[in-house]
C-alpha positions as CSV (number, residue, x, y, z in Angstrom):
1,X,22.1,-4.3,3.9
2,X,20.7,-1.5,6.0
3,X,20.3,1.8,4.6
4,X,21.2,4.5,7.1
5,X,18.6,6.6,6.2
6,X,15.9,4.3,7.3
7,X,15.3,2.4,10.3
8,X,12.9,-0.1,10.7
9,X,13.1,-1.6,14.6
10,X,10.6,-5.3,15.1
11,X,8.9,-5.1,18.7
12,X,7.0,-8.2,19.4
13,X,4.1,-6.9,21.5
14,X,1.5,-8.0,23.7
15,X,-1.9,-9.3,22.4
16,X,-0.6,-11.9,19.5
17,X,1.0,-8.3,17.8
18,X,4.0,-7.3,16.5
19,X,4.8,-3.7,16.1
20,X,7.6,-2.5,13.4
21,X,8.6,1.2,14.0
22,X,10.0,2.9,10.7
23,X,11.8,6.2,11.1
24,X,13.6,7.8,8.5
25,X,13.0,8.2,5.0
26,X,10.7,5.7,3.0
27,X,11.3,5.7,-0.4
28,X,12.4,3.6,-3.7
29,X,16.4,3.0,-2.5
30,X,14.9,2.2,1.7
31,X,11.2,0.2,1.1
32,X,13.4,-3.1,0.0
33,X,14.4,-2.9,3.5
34,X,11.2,-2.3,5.1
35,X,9.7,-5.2,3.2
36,X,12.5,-7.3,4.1
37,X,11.4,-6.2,7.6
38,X,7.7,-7.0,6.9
39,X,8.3,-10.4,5.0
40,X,9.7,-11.6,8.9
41,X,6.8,-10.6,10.8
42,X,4.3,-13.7,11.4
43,X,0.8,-12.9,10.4
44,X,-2.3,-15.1,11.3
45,X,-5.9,-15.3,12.6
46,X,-4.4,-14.6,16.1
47,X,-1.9,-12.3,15.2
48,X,-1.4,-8.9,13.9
49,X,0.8,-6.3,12.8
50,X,1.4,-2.6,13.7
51,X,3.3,-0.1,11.6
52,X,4.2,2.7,13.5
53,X,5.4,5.8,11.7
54,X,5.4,8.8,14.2
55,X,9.3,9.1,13.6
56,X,8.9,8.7,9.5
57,X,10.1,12.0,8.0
58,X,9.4,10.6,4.3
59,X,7.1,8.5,2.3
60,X,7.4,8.0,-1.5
61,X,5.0,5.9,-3.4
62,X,6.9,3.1,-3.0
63,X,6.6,3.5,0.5
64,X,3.1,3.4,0.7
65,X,2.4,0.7,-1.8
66,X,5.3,-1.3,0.4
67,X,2.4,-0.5,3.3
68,X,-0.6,-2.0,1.3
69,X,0.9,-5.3,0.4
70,X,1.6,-5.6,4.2
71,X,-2.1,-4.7,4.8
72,X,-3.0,-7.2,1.9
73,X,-1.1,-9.7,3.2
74,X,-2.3,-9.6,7.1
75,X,-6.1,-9.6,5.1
76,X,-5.1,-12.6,3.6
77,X,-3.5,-14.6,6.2
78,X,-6.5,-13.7,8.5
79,X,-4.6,-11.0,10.9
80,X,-4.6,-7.2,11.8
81,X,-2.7,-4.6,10.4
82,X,-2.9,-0.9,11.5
83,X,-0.6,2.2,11.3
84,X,-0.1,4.2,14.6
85,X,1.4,7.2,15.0
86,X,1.2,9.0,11.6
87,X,1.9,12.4,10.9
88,X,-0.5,14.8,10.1
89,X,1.8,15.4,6.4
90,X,1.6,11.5,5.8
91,X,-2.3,11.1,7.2
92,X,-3.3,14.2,4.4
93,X,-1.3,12.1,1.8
94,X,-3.6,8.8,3.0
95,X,-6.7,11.2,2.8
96,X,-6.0,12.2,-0.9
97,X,-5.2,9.1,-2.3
98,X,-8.1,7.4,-0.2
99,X,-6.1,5.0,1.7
100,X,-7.5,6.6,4.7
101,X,-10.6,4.5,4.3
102,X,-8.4,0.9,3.8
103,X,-6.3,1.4,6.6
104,X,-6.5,1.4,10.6
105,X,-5.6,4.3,12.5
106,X,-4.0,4.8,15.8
107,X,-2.6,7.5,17.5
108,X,-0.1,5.6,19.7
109,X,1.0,2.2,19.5
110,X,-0.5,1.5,22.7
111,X,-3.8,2.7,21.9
112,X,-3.5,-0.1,18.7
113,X,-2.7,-2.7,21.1
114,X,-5.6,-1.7,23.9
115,X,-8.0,-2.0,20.5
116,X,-6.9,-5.2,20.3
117,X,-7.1,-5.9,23.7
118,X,-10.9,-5.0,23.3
């Protein structure tokens, strides 16, 4: 079931990558949806996955642990994962926590896809 108070809209891109946008709040009672979400989204050597969350209002831990087993798992099915559009509140979290040195940055989803392009 989807919980109103998250969305989470799968937008299969060019360049072998899918892009998820999550708006919303992201937190213990919405992630089960987001990794429901995440669990559909192919993953291999020639395909990747973008998270954008320039319309994500909140992020609990659960949250953000729901975003590094996606990151794990795109590692270990040989693909790309990157966030795009994160909001200066959510990139200062990724900076104390040190997540800002695990994950890709983006500013736009269509600057992620133009690096893969690249």
């Amino acid at each position: 079931m989807n919980d109103p108070a998250l969305s989470v809209e799968p937008d299969r891109s060019c360049a072998g990558l899918t892009v998820l946008r999550v708006g919303g709040e992201l937190d213990l009672d919405t992630t089960p949806q987001l990794l429901e979400a995440l669990d559909e989204v192919p993953l291999g050597a020639d395909e990747g996955l973008v998270v954008e969350l320039a319309r994500l209002a909140y992020c609990d831990s659960t949250g953000i642990t729901a975003l590094i087993t996606a990151h794990q798992r795109a590692q270990a099915a040989g693909g790309s994962f990157s966030l795009a559009g994160v909001t200066p509140d959510l990139m200062r979290v990724f900076h104390i926590v040190g997540l800002d040195q695990l994950f890709t940055f983006h500013p736009t989803v269509d600057e992620a896809v133009q690096s893969r392009q690249a």
